[in-house]
C-alpha distance (Angstrom), angle and dihedral (degrees) to the residues before:
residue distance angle dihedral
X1 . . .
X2 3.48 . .
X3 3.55 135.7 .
X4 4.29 113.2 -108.3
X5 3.76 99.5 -119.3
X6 3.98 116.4 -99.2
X7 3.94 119.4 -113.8
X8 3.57 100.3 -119.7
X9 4.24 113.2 -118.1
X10 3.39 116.1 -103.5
X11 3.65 115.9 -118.0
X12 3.99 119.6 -114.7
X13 3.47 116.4 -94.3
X14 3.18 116.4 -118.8
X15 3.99 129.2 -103.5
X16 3.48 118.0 -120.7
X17 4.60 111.5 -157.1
X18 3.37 112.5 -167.1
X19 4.42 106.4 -93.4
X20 4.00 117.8 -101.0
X21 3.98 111.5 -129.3
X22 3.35 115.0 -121.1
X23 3.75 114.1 -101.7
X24 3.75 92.7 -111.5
X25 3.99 92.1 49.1
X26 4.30 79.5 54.4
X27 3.98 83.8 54.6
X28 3.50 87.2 56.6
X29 3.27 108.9 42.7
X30 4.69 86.8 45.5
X31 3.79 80.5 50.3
X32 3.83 98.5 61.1
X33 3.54 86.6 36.1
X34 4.20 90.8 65.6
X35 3.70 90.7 35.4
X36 3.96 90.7 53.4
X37 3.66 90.2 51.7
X38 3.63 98.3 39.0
X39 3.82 85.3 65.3
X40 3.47 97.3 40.5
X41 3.62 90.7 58.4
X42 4.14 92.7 43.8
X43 3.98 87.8 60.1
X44 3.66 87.6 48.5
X45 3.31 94.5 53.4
X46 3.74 92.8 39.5
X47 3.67 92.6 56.7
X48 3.57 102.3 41.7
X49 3.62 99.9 39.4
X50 4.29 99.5 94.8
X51 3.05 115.3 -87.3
X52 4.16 132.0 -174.6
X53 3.69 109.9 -137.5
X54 3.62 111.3 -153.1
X55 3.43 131.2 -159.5
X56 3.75 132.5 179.1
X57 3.74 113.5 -144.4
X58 4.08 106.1 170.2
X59 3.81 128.4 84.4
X60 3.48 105.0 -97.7
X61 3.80 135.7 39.7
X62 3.46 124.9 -73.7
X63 4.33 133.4 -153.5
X64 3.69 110.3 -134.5
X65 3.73 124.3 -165.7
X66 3.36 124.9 -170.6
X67 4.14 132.4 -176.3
X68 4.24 102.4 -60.3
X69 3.69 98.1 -33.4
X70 3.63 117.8 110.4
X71 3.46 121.7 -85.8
X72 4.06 121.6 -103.2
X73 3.80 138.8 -150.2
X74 4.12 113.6 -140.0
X75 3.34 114.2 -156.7
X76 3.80 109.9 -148.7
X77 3.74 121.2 -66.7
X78 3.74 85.9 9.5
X79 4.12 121.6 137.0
X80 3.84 126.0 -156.5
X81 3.26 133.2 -165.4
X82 3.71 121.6 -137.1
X83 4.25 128.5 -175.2
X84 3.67 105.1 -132.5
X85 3.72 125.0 -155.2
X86 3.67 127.4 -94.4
X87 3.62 125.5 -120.5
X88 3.80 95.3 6.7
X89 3.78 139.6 71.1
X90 3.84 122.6 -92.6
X91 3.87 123.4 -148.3
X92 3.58 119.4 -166.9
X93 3.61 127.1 -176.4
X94 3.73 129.9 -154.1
X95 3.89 131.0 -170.2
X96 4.22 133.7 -177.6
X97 3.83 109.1 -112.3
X98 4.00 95.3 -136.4
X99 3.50 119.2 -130.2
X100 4.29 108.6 -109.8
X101 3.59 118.7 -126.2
X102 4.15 120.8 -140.6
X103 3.90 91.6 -90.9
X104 3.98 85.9 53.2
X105 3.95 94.2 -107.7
X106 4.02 112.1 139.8
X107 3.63 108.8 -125.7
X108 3.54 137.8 -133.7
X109 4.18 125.8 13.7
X110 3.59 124.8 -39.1
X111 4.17 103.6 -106.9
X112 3.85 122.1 -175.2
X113 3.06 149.9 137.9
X114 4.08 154.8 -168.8
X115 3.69 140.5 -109.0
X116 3.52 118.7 -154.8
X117 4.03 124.6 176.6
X118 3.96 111.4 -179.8
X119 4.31 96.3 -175.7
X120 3.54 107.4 13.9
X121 3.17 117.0 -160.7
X122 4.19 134.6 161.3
X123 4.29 112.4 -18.3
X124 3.79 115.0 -11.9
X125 3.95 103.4 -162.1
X126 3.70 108.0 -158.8
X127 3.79 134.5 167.2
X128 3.75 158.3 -162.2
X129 3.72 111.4 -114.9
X130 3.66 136.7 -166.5
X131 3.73 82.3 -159.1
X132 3.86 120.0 72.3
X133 4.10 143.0 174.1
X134 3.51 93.6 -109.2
X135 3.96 106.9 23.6
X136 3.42 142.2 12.1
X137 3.65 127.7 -146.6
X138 4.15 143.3 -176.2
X139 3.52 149.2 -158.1
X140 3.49 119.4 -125.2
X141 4.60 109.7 -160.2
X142 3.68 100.5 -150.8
X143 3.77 104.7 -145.0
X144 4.47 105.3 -167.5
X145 3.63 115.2 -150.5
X146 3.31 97.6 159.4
X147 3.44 126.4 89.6
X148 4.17 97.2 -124.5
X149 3.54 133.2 74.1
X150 3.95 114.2 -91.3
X151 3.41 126.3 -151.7
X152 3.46 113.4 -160.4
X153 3.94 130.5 -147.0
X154 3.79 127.7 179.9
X155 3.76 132.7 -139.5
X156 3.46 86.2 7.6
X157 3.77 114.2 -162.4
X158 3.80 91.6 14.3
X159 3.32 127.9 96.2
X160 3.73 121.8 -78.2
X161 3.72 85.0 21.2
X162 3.95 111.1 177.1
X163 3.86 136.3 -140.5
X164 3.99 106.6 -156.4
X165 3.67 89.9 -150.8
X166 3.75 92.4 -128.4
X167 3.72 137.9 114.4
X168 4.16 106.3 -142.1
X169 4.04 103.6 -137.7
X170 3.65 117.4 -128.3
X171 4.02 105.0 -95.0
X172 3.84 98.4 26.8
X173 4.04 113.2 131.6
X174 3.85 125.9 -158.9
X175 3.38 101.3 0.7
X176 4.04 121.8 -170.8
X177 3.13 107.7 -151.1
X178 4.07 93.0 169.9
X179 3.94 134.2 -87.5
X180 3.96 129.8 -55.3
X181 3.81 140.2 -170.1
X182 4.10 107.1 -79.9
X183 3.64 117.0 -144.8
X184 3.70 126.1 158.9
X185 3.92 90.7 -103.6
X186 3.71 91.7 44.1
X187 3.75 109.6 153.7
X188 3.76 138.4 -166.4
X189 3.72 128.1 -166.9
X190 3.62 132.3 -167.4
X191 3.78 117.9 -159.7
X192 3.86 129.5 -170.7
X193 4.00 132.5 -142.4
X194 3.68 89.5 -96.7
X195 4.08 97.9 57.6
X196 3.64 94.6 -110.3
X197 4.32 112.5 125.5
X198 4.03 146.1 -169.1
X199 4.16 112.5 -149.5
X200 3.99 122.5 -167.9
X201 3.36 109.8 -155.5
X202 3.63 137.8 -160.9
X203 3.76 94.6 17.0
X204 4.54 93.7 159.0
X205 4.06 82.4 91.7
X206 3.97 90.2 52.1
X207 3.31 104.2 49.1
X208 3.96 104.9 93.1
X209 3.80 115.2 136.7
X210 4.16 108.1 92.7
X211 3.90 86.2 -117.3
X212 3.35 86.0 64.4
X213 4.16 95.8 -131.8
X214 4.11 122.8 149.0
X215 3.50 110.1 179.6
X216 3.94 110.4 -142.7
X217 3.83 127.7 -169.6
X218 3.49 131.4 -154.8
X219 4.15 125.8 -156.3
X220 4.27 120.3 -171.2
X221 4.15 81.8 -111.4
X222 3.48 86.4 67.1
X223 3.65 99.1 55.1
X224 3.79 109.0 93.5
């Protein structure tokens, strides 16, 4: 008789151990590691070193100086961050860059202003006001819908009173034409080629935004 056939044995499977890098894929991988944490720690640094944050808040640019570092223009409603020294005080010193008129004379009064941070320490937020200790000023946009030439001239018949030294061309809108004295009877008076004007008067109460703008338009009915 013969034999009933054998079922053959099935092999072992085979164990699978979890694969060794190679040492220069550990190299790597340490490599990243440090480079990971050498950035970490610049950002920290970065962000807790002090720091004056800057902002610009009037209607035209501004020049800002500060300690050795070169000086910057800030266009409005722009903020800068500066690094500010450790262990010592930092001044900085901020002025308006005055709009030119044709004949290449800056307009309005000179307005600026200083910065100074005895102990810094963490984020410094500073800015450029239209409102000061001492004196306030605004920014009257001259908006021409007449069909003359205006010449414009603020706190007229006040003292200090101010001719911009421009002629508004029919058209324009929301001129700046640079900052002035505010009082609470601040005037401004537009006058055309033939003699005749438009005043707003008593503009202290109108003046509301913290740059210290008031947009004022003129028609030719207004122009007595």
């Amino acid at each position: 008789m013969s034999q009933p056939p054998v079922e053959p044995e099935h092999p072992p499977q085979p164990r699978f151990r979890r694969s060794i890098p190679p040492v220069r894929g550990r190299r790597t991988i340490l490599l990243i590691a440090v480079l990971l944490l050498g950035a970490a720690a610049a950002v920290w640094y970065f962000f807790a070193s002090p720091r004056l944050l800057f902002t610009n808040e009037l209607a035209g640019p501004v020049r800002l100086a500060a300690d050795q570092q070169t000086p910057l223009t800030l266009a409005p409603g722009q903020t800068v961050r500066l690094a500010t020294p450790r262990g010592r005080a930092m001044v900085a010193l901020w002025d308006l860059v005055r709009p030119v008129s044709a004949d290449g004379r800056p307009m309005g009064s000179e307005v600026r202003g200083s910065v100074v941070v005895r102990d810094p320490s963490g984020t410094i937020r500073r800015t450029a006001r239209a409102r000061g200790t001492d004196t306030d000023y605004f920014a009257p946009l001259i908006t021409n819908a007449s069909e003359d030439l205006l010449r414009v001239t603020v706190n007229a018949g006040l003292e200090g009173s101010l001719d911009c030294g421009c002629a508004v061309r029919p058209g324009a809108r929301q001129v700046f034409i640079g900052y002035y004295p505010l009082f609470q009877n601040s005037t401004v008076r537009a006058t055309g080629s033939n003699g005749r004007s438009a005043t707003f008067r008593d503009l202290g109460a109108s003046v509301v935004t913290p740059d210290g703008a008031v947009g004022l338009r003129f028609e030719g009915k207004d122009l007595r």
